[in-house]
N, C-alpha and C positions, 0 to 999 in steps of 0.2 A: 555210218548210215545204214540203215537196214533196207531190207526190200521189201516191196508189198508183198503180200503172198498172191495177187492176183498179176503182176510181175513174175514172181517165181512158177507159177503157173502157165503163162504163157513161155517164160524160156525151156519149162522140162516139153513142156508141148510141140514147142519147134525142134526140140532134140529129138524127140519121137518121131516127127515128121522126118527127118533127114534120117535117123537108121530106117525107116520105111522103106522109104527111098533107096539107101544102100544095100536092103536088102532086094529089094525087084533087081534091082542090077545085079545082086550077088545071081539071084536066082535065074535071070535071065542068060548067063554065062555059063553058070555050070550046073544049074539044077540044083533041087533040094539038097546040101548037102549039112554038115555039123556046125559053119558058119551062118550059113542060112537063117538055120532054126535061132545059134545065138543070137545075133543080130536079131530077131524078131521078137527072141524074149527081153532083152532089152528097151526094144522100143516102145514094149505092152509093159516092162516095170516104171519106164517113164511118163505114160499115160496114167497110170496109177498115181503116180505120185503127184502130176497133175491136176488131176480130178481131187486129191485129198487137200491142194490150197487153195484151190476153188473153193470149195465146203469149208476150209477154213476161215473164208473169204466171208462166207456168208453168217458162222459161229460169231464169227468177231465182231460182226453188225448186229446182228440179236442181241448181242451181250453191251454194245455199245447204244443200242436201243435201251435196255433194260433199267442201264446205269442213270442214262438222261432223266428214264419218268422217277426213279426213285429219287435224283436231284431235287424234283419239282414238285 
């Protein structure tokens, strides 16, 4: 069974939301440090990848539009 991609979209989203999250707490403890930053680039590669099946979301309905009028 596969997943939607607006499925897959909201779980890399809540994954983002939670290294967010561990990162204020990183930073709130010891300041800006080499974890900090990982943790944050992390959480902006998983918004990223978010935002790309979102948009994928919406490709697949264009194209599921498309197919319909040329059915009919």
């Amino acid at each position: 069974m596969r997943a939607s991609p607006i499925t897959m979209a909201l779980l890399y989203f809540s994954i983002g939301v939670l290294l967010v999250f561990f990162a204020i707490q990183n930073v709130s403890t010891s300041g800006w440090n080499f974890w900090s930053y990982l943790i944050v680039s992390f959480a902006a590669i998983d918004f990223m990848i978010a935002y790309r099946f979102y948009r994928l979301r919406k490709v697949i309905k264009q194209l599921q539009k498309q197919n319909k009028k040329k059915k009919d």
